[in-house]
Steps between C-alpha positions, in 0.01 A plus 500: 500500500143535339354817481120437525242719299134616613209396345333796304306696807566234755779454806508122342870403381601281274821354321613684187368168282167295510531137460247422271398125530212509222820141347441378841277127444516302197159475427525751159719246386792700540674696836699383791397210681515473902873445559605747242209758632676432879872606363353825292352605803763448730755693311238784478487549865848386612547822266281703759145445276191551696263557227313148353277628198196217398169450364229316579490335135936476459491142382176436608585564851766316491712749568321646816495117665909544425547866616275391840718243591848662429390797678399330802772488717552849443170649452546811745833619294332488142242742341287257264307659234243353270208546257191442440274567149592222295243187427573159740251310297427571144133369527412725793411868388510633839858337585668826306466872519548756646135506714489410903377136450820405358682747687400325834531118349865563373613667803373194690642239259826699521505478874455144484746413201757737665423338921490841590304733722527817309639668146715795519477614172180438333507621108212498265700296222344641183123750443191369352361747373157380695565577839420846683767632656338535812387199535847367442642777721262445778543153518890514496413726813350269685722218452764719650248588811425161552885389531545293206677739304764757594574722189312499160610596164418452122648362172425555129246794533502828288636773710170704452317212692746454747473873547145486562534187765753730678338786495165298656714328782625802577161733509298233686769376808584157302836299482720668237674388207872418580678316233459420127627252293528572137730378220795757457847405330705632271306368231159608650525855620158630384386479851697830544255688315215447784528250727812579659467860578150454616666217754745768619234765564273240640720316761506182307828297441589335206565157525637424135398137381707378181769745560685251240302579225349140474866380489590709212783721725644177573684511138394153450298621183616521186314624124505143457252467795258808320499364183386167622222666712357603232498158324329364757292783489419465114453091551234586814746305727477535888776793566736449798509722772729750370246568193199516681624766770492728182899619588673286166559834248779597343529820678506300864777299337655819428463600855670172617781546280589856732424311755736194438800784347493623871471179683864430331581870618448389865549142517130449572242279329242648266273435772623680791524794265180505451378495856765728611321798255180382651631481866604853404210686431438717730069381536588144531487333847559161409518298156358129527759267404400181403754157429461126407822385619682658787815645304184730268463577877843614633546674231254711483595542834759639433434766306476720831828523481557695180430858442519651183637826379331782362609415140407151527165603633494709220574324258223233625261806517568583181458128292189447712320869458077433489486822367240767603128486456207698511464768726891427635625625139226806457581610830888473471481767160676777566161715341280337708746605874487864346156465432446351898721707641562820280836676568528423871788241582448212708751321746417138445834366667386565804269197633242550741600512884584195617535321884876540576637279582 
């Protein structure tokens, strides 16, 4: 039986793992094409899946014409979330952004490309730095008011911007902030430093995207793989996908390699291991999964069925440490607590009062 999670501040639940559909359409020149799209999905919510994740631009909305018509017959049973931000046509200035205009044209083109009469989820897929944030949270507001949009969140945004959205959504009566999607995996944990905690004190989920690592936790990826990445590099080749997503070093590699040594422990693929540790951090809501062919599918599936121990979480903590930064390490000097707080002790194991139940 599924357990469902909440979305961030909202009632709204949703299945443990997003199926991302961003390989849904062929029109990249890579990704699933209809038939294969059709069985990816339907092991997704035969597994009890009710949350579709899109974008407006996922292979050139492709994948939103796909999505609308396998979600059709069961429209009322599925949460479908997309995004909007992204150019739709590289010659028009106004067809990207952040700003109202394009805010209001994707929505509609999304409705359209999706047969739909409303969004659920509605993130802004990545800042541009040009945009007021009230304009962008005012405008989110009132495609919620007018029907056309049921929830709103963000993606890709410095936490001290999202902060500031928040904080003006909440201060002026507007539609709140109730999911966000950033990158977070094993091999990308720097969103710990910020992001995440500001989510948890915010009422934001975190929707992980890449929880993978690009496809490095998969173990597929050898030195071999690095040292001809930076060939191509050198020669001013086009890198594959794996290169570009910045995630190739040798100390993800590393990180695979603890990651593979307890897949054998367990009997488990490298990649269930991976999304297990993500599926067990206590901020996420639900990691985006994403598959070409329909056994990438089950099987990522399937990592809801593993939990991991405290030494293999440790040990996973451990090879993928970010490290502290600025003020996290100041703060965390024993000087500076005796400085803050002289020689008084202070309980920190006990959490604030919760609702219990």
């Amino acid at each position: 039986m599924v357990s469902y999670r909440l979305v961030g501040r909202s009632g709204l639940r949703v299945h443990p793992l997003s199926l991302g559909t961003m390989t849904f359409g062929t029109r990249w020149g890579w990704g699933a094409d209809r038939d294969t799209a059709e069985q990816i999905f339907d092991a997704y919510v035969e597994r009890g899946g009710n949350l579709i994740d899109t974008a407006v631009n996922y292979t050139d909305g492709e994948s939103e014409q796909l999505v609308g018509e396998l979600i059709a017959p069961r429209r009322e049973q599925l949460v479908l979330s997309t995004k909007y931000t992204m150019s739709r046509r590289p010659d028009d200035a106004n067809s990207g952004g952040n700003h109202r205009l394009n805010m209001i044209r994707s929505v509609e083109t999304s409705l359209r490309q999706l047969a739909t009469d409303r969004i659920d989820l509605l993130y802004v897929h990545a800042w541009d730095f040009t945009t007021s944030p009230d304009e962008v949270m005012r405008g989110l507001d009132d495609l919620v008011r007018s029907g056309k949009v049921v929830y709103v969140g963000i993606s890709d945004t410095p936490a001290w911007r999202i902060a500031q959205m928040q904080t003006l959504a909440d201060l002026r009566g507007w539609t709140p902030l109730v999911a966000l999607q950033i990158e977070y995996s094993l091999v990308q944990r720097t969103v710990e430093h910020e992001l995440i905690p500001m989510a948890a004190e915010l009422g934001l989920g975190i929707m992980p995207w890449s929880p993978l690592g690009g496809g490095v936790l998969t173990g597929k990826y050898t030195e071999d793989h690095l040292e001809h990445q930076a060939t191509d590099s050198a020669a001013g080749t086009r890198p594959g996908v794996i290169a570009s997503s910045g995630n190739m070093t040798r100390r993800a590699l590393g990180i695979a390699d603890v990651v593979r040594s307890i897949a054998t422990e367990i009997d488990a693929t490298p990649a269930q291991v991976a999304l297990a540790w993500v599926l067990q951090q206590p901020a996420v809501t639900s990691p985006i999964i994403g598959a070409r062919t329909v056994s990438q599918a089950v099987q990522n599936l399937q990592a809801l069925d593993i939990t991991l121990g405290d030494d293999q979480l440790a040990r996973l903590d451990k090879a993928s440490d970010p490290g502290a930064i600025f003020p996290g390490k100041f703060l965390a000097r024993s000087m500076t607590k005796k400085l803050i707080f002289g020689a008084t002790a202070i309980d920190f194991s006990r959490p604030a009062a919760r609702i219990p139940f």
